[in-house]
Structure formats: C-alpha cells, structure tokens
N, CA, C and O of each residue as an XYZ file, in Angstrom:
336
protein
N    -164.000     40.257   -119.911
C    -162.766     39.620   -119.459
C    -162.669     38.231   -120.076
O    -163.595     37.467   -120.350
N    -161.556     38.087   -120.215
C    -160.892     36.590   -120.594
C    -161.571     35.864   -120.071
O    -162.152     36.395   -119.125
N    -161.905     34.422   -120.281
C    -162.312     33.270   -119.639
C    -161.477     32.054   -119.788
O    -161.490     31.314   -118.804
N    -160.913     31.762   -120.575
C    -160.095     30.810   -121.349
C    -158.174     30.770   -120.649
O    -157.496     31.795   -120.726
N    -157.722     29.753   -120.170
C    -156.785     30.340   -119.517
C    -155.458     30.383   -120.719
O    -154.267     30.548   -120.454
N    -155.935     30.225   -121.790
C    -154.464     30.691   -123.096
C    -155.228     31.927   -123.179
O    -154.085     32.283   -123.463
N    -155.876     32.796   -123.216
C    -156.203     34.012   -123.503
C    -155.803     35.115   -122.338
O    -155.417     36.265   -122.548
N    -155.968     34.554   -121.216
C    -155.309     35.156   -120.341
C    -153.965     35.377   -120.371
O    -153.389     36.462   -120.449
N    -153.348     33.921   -120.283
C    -151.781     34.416   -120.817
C    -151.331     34.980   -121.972
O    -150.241     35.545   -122.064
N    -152.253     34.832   -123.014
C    -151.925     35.966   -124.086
C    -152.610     37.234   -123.620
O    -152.757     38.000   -124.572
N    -152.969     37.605   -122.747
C    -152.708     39.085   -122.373
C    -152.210     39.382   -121.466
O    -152.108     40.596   -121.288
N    -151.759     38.645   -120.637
C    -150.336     39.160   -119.709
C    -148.666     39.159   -120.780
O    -147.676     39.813   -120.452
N    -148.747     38.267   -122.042
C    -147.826     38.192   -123.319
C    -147.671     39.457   -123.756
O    -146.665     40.136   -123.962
N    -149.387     39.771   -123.920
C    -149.355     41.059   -124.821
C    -148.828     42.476   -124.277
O    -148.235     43.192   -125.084
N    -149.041     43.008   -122.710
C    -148.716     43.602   -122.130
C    -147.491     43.809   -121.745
O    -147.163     44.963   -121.469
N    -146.356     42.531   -121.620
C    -145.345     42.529   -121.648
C    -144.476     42.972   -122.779
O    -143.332     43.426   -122.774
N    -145.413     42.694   -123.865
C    -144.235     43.405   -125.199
C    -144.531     44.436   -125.656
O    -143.778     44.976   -126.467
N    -145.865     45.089   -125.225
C    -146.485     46.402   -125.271
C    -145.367     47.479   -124.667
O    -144.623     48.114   -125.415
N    -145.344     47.619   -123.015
C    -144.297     48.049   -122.342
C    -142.830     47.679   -122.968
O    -142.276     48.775   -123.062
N    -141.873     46.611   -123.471
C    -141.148     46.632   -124.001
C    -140.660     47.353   -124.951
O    -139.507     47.782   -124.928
N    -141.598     47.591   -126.011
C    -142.035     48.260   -127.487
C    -141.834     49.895   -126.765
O    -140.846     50.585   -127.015
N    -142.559     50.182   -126.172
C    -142.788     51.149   -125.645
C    -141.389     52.184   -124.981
O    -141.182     53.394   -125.066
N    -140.647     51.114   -124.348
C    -139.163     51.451   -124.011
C    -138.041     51.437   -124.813
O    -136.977     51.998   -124.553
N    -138.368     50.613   -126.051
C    -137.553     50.858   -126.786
C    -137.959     51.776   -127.695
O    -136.884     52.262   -128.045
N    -138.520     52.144   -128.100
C    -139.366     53.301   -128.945
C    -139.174     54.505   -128.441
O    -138.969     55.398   -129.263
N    -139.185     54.838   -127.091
C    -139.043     56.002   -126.030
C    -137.110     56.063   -126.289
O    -136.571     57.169   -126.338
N    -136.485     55.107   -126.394
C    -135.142     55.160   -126.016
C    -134.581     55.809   -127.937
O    -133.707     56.637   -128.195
N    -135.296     55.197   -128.724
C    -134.971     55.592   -129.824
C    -135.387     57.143   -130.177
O    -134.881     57.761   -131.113
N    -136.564     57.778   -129.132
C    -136.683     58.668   -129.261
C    -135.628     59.759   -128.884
O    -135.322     60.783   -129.494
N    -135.152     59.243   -127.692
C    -133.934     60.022   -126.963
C    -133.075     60.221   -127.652
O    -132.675     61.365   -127.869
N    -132.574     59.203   -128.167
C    -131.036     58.919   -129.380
C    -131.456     60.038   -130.668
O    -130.524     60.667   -131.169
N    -132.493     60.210   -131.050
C    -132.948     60.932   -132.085
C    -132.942     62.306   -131.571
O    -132.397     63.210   -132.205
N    -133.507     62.490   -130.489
C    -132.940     64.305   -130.091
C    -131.736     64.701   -129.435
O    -131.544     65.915   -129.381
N    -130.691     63.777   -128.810
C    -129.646     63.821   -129.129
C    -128.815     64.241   -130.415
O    -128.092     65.233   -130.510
N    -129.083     63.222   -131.442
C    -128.452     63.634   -132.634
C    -128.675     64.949   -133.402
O    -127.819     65.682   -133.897
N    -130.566     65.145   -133.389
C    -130.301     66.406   -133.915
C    -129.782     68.029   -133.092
O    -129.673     69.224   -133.367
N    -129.554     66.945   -131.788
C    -128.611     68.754   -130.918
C    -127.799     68.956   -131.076
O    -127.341     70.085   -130.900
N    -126.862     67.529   -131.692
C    -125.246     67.967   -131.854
C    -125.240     68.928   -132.815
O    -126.144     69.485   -133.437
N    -123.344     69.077   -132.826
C    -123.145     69.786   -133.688
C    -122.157     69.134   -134.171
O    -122.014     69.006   -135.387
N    -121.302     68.608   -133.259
C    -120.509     67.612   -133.810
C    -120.090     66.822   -134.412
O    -120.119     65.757   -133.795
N    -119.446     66.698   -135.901
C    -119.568     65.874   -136.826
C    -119.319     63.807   -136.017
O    -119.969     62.774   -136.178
N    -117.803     64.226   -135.038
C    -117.755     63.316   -134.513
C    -119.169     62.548   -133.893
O    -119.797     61.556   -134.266
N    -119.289     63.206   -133.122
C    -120.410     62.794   -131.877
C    -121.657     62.031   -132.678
O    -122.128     60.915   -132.460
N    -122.090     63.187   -133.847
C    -123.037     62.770   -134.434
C    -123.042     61.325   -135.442
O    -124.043     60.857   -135.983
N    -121.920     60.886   -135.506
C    -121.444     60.164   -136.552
C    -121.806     58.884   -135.483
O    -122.406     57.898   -135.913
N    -121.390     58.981   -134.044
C    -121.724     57.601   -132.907
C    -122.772     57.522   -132.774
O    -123.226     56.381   -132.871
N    -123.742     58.652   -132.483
C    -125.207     58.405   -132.226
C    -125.558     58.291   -133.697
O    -126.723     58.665   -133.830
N    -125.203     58.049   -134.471
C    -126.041     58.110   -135.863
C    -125.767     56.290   -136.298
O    -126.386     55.590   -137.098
N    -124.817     56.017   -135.567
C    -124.826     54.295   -135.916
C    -125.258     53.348   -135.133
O    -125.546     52.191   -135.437
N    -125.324     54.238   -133.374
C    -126.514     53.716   -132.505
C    -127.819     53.792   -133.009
O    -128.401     52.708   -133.035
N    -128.822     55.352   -133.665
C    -129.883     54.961   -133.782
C    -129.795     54.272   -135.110
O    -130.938     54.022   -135.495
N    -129.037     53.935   -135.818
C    -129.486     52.974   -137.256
C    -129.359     51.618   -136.581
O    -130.079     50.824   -137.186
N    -128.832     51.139   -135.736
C    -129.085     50.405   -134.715
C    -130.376     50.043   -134.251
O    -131.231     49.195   -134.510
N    -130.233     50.850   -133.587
C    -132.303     50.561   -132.866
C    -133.183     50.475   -134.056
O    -134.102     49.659   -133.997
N    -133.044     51.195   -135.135
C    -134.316     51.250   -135.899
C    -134.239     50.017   -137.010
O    -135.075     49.639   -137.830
N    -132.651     49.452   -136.652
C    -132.943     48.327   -137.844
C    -133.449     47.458   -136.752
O    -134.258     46.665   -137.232
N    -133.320     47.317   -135.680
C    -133.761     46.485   -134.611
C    -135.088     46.710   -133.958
O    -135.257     46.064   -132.924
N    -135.927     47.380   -134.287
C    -137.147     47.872   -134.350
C    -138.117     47.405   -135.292
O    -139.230     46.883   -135.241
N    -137.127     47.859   -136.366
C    -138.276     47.463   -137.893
C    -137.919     45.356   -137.927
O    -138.997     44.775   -137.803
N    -137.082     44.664   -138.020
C    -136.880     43.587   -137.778
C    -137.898     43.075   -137.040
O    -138.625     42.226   -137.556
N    -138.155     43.583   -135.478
C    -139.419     42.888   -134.718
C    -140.309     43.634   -135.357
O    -139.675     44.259   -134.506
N    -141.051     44.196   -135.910
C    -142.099     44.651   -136.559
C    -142.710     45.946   -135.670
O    -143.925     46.143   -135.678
N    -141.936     46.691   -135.017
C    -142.595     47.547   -134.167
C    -142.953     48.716   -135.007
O    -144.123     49.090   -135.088
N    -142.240     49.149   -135.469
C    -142.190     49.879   -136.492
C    -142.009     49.373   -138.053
O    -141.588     48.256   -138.353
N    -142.335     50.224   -138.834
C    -142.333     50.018   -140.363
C    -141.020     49.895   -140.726
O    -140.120     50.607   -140.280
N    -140.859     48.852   -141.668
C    -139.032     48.872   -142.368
C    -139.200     49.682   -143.480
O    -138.071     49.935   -143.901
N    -139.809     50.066   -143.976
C    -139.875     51.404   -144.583
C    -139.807     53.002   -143.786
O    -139.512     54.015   -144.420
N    -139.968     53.007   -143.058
C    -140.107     53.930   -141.927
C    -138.928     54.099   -141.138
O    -138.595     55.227   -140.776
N    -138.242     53.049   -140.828
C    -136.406     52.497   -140.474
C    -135.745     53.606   -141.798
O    -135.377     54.775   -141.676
N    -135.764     52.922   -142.773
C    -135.006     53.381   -143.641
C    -135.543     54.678   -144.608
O    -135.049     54.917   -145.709
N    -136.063     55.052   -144.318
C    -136.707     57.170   -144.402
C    -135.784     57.401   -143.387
O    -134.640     57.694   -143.733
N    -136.071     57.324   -142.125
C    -135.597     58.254   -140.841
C    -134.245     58.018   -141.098
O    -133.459     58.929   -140.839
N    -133.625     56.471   -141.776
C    -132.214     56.180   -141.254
C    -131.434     57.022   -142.685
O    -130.297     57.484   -142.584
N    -132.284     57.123   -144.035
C    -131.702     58.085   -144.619
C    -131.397     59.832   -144.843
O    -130.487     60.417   -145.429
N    -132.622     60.340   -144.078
C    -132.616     61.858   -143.683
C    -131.739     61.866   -142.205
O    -131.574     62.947   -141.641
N    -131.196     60.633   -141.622
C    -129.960     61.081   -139.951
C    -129.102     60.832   -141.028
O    -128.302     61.730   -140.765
N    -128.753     60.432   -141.800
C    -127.458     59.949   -142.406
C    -127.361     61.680   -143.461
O    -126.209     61.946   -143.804
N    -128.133     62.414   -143.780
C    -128.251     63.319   -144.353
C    -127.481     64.458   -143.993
O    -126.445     65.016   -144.353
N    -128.777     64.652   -142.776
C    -128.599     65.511   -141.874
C    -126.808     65.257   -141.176
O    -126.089     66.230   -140.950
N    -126.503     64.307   -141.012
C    -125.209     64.421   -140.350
C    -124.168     64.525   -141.501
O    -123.153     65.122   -141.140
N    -124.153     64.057   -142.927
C    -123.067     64.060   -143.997
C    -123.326     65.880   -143.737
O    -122.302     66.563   -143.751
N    -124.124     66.304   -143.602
C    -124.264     67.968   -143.907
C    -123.234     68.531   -142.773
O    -122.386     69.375   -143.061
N    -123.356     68.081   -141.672
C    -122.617     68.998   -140.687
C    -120.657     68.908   -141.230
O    -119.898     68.118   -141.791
N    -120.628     70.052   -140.707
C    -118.945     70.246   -141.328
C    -118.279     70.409   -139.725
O    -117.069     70.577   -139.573
C-alpha cells in the first residue's frame, strides 16, 4: 500500500479515470452493435457519426489508439456506404 499522501491521491485519480474509460468504451461498444444491426441506410448514417464521435474522442484522450479510431472509423464508414 501507498504511504505517501500524493500517491494515494494518484490512486483514487487513477481509479476514477479507469471506471470513466471503462464507460465510455462500454458505450462505444453499444453504438457499434447498434450500427452493425441496422439495416437502414438512414439510421446507420446517425449512429455512424455518433460512433466517429466517440472514437475521435477516445483516441484524443489516449484511451484507445488513433490508429485504431481511424481502422474501425474507416471499415463503419464502409460497411454503411455498402448498405442500399
């Protein structure tokens, strides 16, 4: 255990953005199986600019890779130019 009282608060810090990370990551997950259930060119076209949303807002705080943002954000943009 911690002894130091800045080390302590850097792990009540760390835990707080752990769980954060965690909810937003979970929420981007949702938005992502959403999109691939539609069928809807419309529908898919809103959730497809929400999750390029989260994932540019993801990769920005470093939660994820900005290389990794922009793979996923070019195979949803794919996958949805395909639907008719």
């Amino acid at each position: 255990m911690a002894n130091h009282k800045s080390a302590l608060k850097r792990i009540r810090a760390n835990e707080k953005k752990r769980l954060r990370n965690r909810y937003q990551v979970k929420q981007l997950r949702a938005t992502l199986k959403q999109l691939n259930a539609t069928k809807e060119k419309s529908e898919a076209e809103t959730l497809l600019k929400t999750a390029s949303s989260q994932l540019d807002k993801l990769a920005r705080k470093n939660v994820i890779h900005k290389n990794k943002a922009a793979n996923q954000k070019s195979k949803l943009t794919k996958q949805v130019s395909a639907l008719g």
